[in-house]
C-alpha positions in Angstrom: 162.9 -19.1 -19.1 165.5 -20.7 -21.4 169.0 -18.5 -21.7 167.9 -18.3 -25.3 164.9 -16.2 -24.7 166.0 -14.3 -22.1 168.9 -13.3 -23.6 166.8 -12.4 -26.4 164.1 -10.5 -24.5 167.3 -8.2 -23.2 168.5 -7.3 -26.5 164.5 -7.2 -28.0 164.2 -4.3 -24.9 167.2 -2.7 -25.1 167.1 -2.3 -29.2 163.1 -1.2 -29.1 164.2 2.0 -27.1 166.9 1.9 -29.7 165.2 2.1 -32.4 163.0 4.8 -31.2 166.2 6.8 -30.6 167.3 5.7 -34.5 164.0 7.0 -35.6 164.5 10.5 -33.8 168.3 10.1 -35.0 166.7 9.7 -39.1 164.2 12.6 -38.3 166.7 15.0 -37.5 168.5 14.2 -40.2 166.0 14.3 -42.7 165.0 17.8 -41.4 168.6 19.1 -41.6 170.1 17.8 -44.9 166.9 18.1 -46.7 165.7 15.3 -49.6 168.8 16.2 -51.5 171.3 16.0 -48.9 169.8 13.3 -47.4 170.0 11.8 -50.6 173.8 11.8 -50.5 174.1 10.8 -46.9 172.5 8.0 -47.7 174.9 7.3 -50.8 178.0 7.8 -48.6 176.9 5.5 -45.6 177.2 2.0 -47.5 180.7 3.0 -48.4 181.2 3.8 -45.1 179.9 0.4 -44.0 181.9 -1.5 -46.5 185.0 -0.1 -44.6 183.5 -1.1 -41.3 183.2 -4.3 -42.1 186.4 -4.8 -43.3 187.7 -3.5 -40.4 186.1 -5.8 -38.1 186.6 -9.1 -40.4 183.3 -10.2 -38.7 185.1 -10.9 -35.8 182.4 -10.9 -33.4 180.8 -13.9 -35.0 183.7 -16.0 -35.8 185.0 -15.9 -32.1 181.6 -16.0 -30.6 180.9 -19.0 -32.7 184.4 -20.5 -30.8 184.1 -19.4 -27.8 180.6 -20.9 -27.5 181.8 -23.8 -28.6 184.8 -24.3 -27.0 185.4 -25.2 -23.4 186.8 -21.5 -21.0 190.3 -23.3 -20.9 190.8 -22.8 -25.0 189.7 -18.4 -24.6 192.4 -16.9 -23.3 194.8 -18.2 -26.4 192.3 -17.2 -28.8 191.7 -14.4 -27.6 195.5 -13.4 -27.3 195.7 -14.4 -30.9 192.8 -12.3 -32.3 194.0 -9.1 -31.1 197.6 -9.7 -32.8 195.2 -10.5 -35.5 193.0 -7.1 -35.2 196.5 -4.9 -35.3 197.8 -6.9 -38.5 193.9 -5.9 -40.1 194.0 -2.0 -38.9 197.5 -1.5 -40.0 196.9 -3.1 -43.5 193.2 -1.4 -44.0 194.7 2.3 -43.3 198.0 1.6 -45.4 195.3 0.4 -48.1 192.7 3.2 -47.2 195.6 5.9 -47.5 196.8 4.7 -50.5 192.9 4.7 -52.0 192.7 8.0 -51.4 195.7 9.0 -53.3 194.7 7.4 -56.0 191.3 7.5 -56.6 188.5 10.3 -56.1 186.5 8.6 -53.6 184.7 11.3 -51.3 186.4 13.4 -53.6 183.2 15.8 -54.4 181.7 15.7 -50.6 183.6 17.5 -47.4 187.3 16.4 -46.7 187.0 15.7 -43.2 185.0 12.6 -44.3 188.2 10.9 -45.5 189.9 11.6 -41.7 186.9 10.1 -40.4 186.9 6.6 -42.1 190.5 6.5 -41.1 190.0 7.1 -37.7 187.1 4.6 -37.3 189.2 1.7 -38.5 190.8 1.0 -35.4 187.8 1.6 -33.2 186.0 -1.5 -35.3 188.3 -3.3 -35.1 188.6 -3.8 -31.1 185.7 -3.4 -30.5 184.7 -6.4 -32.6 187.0 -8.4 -30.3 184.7 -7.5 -27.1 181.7 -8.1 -29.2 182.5 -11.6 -30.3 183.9 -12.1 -26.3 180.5 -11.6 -24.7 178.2 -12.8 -27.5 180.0 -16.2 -27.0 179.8 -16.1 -23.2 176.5 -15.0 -23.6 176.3 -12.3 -21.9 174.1 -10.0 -24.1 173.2 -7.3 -21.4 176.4 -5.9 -22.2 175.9 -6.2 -26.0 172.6 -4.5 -25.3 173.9 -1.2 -23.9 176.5 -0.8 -26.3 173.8 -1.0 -28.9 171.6 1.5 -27.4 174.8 3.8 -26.1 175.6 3.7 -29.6 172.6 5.1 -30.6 171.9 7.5 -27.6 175.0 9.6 -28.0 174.8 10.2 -31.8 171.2 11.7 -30.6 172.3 13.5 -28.4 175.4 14.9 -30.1 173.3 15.5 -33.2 170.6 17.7 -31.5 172.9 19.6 -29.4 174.8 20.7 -32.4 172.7 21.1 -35.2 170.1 23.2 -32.2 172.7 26.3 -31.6 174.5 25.7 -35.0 174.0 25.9 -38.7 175.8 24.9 -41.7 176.0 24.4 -45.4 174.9 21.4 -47.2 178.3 19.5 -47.2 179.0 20.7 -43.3 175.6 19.5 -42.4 176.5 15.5 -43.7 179.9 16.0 -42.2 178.7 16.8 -38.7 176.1 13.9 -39.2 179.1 11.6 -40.1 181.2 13.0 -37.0 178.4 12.0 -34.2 178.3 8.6 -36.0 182.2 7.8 -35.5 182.2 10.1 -31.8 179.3 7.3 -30.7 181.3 4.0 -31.7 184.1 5.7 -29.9 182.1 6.1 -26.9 181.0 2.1 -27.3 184.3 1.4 -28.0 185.7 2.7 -24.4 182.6 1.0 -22.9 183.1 -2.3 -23.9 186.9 -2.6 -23.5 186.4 -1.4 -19.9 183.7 -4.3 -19.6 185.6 -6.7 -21.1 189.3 -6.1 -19.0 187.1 -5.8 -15.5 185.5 -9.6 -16.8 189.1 -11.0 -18.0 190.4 -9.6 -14.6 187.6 -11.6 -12.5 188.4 -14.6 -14.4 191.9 -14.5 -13.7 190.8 -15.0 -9.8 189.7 -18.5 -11.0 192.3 -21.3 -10.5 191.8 -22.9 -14.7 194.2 -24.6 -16.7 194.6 -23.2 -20.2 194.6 -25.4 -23.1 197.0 -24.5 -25.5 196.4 -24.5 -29.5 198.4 -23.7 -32.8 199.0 -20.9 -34.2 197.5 -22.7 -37.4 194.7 -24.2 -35.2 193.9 -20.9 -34.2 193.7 -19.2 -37.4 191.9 -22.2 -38.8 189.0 -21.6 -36.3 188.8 -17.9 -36.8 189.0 -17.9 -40.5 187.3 -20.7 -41.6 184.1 -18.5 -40.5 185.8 -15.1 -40.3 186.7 -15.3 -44.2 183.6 -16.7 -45.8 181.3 -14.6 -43.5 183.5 -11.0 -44.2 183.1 -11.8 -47.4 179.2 -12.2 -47.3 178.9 -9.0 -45.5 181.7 -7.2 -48.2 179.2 -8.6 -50.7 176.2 -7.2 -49.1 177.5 -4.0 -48.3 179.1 -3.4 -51.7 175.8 -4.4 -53.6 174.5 -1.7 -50.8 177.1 0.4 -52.1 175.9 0.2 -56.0 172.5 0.2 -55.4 172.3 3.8 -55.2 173.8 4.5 -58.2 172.3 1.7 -59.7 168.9 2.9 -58.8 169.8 6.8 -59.9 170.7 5.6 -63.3 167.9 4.1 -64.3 165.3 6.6 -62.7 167.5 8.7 -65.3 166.9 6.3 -67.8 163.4 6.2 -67.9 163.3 10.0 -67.8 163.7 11.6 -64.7 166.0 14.4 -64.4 169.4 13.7 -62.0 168.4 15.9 -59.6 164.9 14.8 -59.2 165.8 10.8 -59.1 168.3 11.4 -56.2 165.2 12.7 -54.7 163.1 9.8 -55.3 165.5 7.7 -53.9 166.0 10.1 -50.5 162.1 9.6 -49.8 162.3 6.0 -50.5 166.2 5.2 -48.6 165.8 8.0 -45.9 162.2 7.7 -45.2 160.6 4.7 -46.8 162.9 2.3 -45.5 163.9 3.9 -42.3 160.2 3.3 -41.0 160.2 0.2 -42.7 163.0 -1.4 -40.6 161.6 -0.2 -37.7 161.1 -3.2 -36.0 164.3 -5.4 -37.7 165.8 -4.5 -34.1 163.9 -7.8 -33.0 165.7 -9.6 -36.1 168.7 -8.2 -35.0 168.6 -9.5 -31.9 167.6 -12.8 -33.3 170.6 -13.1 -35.3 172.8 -12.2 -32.1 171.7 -14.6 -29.7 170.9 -17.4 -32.1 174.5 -17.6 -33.8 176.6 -18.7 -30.3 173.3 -20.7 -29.6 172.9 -22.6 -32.7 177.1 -23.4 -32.8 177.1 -24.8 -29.5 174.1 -27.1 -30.3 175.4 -28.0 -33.7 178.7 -29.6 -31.9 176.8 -31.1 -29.8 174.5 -32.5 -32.7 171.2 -31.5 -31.1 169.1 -31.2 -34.3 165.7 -31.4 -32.0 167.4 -28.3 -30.1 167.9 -26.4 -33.3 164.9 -27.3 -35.0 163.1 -25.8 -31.3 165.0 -22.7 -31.8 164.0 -22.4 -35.5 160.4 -22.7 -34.9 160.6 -20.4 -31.8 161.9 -17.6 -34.5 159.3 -18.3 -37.1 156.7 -17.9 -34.2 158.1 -14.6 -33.4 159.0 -13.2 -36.8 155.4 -13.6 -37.8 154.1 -12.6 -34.2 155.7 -9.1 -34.6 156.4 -9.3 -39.0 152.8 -9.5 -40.3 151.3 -7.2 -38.4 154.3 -4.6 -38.7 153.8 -4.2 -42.7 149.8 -4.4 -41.9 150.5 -0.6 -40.4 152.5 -0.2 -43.0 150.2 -0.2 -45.7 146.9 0.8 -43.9 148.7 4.2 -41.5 151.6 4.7 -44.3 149.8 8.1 -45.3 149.2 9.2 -41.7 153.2 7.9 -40.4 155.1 9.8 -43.2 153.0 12.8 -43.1 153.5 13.3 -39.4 157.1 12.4 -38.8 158.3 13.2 -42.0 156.3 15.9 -43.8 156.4 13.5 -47.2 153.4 11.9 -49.2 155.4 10.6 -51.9 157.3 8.4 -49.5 154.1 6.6 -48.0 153.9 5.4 -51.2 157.3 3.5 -51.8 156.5 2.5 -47.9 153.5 0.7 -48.8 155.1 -1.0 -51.7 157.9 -2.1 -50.2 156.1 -4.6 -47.7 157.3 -7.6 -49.2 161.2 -6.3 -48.8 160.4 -5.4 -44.9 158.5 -8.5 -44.2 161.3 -11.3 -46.1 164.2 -9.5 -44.5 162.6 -9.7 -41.2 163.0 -13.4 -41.7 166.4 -13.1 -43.3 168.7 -12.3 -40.4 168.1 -15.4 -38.1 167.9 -17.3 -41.4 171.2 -16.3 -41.5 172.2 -16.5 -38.4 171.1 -20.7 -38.2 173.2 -21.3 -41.7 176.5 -19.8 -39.8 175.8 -21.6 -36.7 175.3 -25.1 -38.7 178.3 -24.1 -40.7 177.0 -22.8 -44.0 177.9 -19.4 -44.1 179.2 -20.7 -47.9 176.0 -21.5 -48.9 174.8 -17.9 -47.5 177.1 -16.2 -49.2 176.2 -18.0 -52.6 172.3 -17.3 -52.0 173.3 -13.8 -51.2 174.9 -13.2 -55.0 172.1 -15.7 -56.7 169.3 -12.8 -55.0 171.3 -10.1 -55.7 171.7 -10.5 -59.6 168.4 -11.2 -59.8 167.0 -8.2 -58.2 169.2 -5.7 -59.7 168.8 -7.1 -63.2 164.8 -6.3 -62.4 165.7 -3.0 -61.0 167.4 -1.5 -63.8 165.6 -3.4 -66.7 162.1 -2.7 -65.0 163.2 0.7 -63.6 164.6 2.5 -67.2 161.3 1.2 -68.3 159.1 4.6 -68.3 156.1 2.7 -67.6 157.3 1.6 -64.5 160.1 3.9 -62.8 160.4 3.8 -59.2 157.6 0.9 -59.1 159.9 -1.1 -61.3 162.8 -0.5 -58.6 160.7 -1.4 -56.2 159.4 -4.8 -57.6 163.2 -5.4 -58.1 163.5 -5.1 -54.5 161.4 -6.9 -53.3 162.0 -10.3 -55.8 165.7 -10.1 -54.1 164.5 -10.5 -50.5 161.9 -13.0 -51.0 164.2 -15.7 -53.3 167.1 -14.9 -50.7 165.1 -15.6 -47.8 163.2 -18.8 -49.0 166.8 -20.2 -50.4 167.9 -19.8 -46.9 164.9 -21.5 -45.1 164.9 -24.6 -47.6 168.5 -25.2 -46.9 168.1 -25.2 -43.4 164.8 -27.4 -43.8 167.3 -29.4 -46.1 169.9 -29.6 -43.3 167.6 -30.5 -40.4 165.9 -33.1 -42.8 162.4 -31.2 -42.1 159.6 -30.4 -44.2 159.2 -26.9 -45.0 156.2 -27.0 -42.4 158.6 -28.2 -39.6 157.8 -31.4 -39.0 160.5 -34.7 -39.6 160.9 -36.2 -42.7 159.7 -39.8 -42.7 162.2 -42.1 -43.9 161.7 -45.2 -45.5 
């Protein structure tokens, strides 16, 4: 078996158990907060994303990108520069965080712990991201694995050990939820820097001659994909941020009341899409293993290589994609009514197969353009698919005649045009047809 698949089997594994755990983790919290408070979880958590991401400055794939590319003489200068880079980024995102807070309301109307908690996770992302990017590029993704599923475990744990003795308000309840969130990355956090100085400790028993680069080498390498591909994810998680709001409005618009449109959008963000992305851990684990893969072939300009791996993924995103959305819309009743006590939700679940299915093809999509270098062209499909669909969901959603459905078919026109502008410029790239096969020249 080819490193590629095996170290994709290993996270596939490891991230199915985790996703049964995240499933448990979303039914808890549905049952605790209640379609209202789940409601405003859910419009917290992409703020709270947004941060992490800046915090991390998508470190993990720029240096897994270079270590994978590099030879092991050129790591242990990087990596001494990308920690003096990681303190610079923490000290500057909680100067800037603090000073956010004192001048504008954010969290302002939810519990005040949550603003200790956002500072406190900023340093935590920030080093771990260096381990991340470390053993993604070595390749060792066992390690990546149990961090993933730790992560997961001890939120579940913590969660049903408090909220099973203890009860609290409304605004307690999404704090404590919040807390076991931060308390697992801490918890990865300790893991993987334990991993990673035991690994750096073997390899200083090797005899290896370390290659020297600039400082302005250095920062080229790690910026050049660091910058463009934060930015992406800022995008993303900001439009994640919006869409809430965005979707709330016009619900309002078309005559819902406020309280009963932050409902609608619980069932279909806490429930609806939770089983829905179900099974993205295997895209997830895609986009992990393929991004050190893909770099390393793309220096070595093995376009038969890449063009392997890329129809390897289609095989398995369809293998596991088409029949994931068929459950979806022939069980959705049955699902939601058993885990989740909702009918309304099955609903949005059923129409939201298009959004499931496109975005299961969306992460390695994404993960090939960074490896080949295009994480510019990523980010500029990113904003093309996300004008469109939110100019749909709030001209189709105020529509009365449409509503949620109109959100919905908003949704769902994003994720296919972002996906298919991904595939054709890889196809592009390769010089392939969009069935796979060469272009004949003349």
């Amino acid at each position: 078996m080819s490193l590629f698949l095996r170290g994709t089997l290993v996270l596939v594994i490891t991230a199915f158990f985790g996703e049964m755990v995240e499933f448990m983790v979303n039914m808890i919290l549905a049952r605790e907060l209640g379609e209202a408070g789940l409601g405003t979880y859910m419009s917290i958590l992409p703020t709270v994303f947004l941060v992490v991401i800046l915090s991390s400055m998508e470190l993990p794939i720029s240096l897994s990108k270079f270590i994978a590319e590099k030879e092991e003489s050129y790591h242990k200068g990087m990596l001494h520069y990308v920690f003096r880079f990681a303190v610079l980024t923490t000290i500057i995102l909680l100067v800037v965080m603090i000073l956010v807070y004192m001048w504008t309301p954010l969290f302002s109307g939810v519990h005040p712990g949550i603003r200790w908690l956002i500072l406190a996770v900023i340093p935590i992302v920030a080093f771990t991201s260096i381990t991340r990017g470390y053993f993604m590029g070595i390749q060792q993704m066992r390690k990546i694995a149990v961090a993933n599923f730790m992560r997961k475990g001890v939120q579940l744990i913590l969660l049903v050990s408090i909220y099973q003795f203890l009860s609290f308000s409304s605004d307690t309840s999404i704090f404590i939820a919040l807390c076991t969130l931060v308390a697992s990355e801490a918890v990865v956090f300790i893991y993987l820097i334990q991993a990673y100085l035991l690994n750096r400790r073997g390899n200083k028993k090797k005899r290896m001659d370390h290659v020297s680069m600039s400082k302005q080498e250095m920062r080229r390498s790690i910026l050049s994909v660091s910058v463009p591909t934060t930015v992406l994810r800022i995008f993303h998680a900001f439009t994640h941020a919006v869409q809430p709001f965005l979707i709330k409005l016009a619900l309002v618009h078309s005559g819902m009341g406020a309280f009963e449109a932050n409902e609608h959008f619980g069932m279909m963000a806490g429930i609806a899409l939770t089983i829905g992305f179900f099974p993205s851990f295997i895209a997830f684990s895609l986009l992990i293993v393929l991004i050190p893969t893909i770099s390393e072939k793309a220096s070595s300009n093995d376009t038969s290589g890449i063009l392997q791996h890329l129809k390897q993924v289609m095989v398995i995103t369809f293998g596991y994609g088409i029949p994931a959305v068929m459950i979806y819309y022939l069980l959705g009743d049955y699902i939601t009514s058993t885990f989740f006590h909702s009918v309304t939700s099955a609903y949005y679940l059923k129409l939201l197969w298009p959004y499931f299915f496109f975005h299961f093809l969306l992460l390695p999509l994404q993960a090939f353009l960074i490896g080949l270098g295009f994480v510019k062209d990523a980010l500029l499909h990113t904003i093309w698919a996300s004008v469109f669909s939110f100019s749909l969901i709030y001209i189709l959603g105020s529509d009365p005649g449409f509503g949620m459905e109109g959100v919905i078919i908003g949704m769902n026109a994003g994720a296919v045009l972002s996906a298919l502008l991904h595939y054709f410029t890889i196809c592009r790239e390769l010089e392939t047809t969009i069935w796979l096969k060469p272009l004949v020249k003349m």
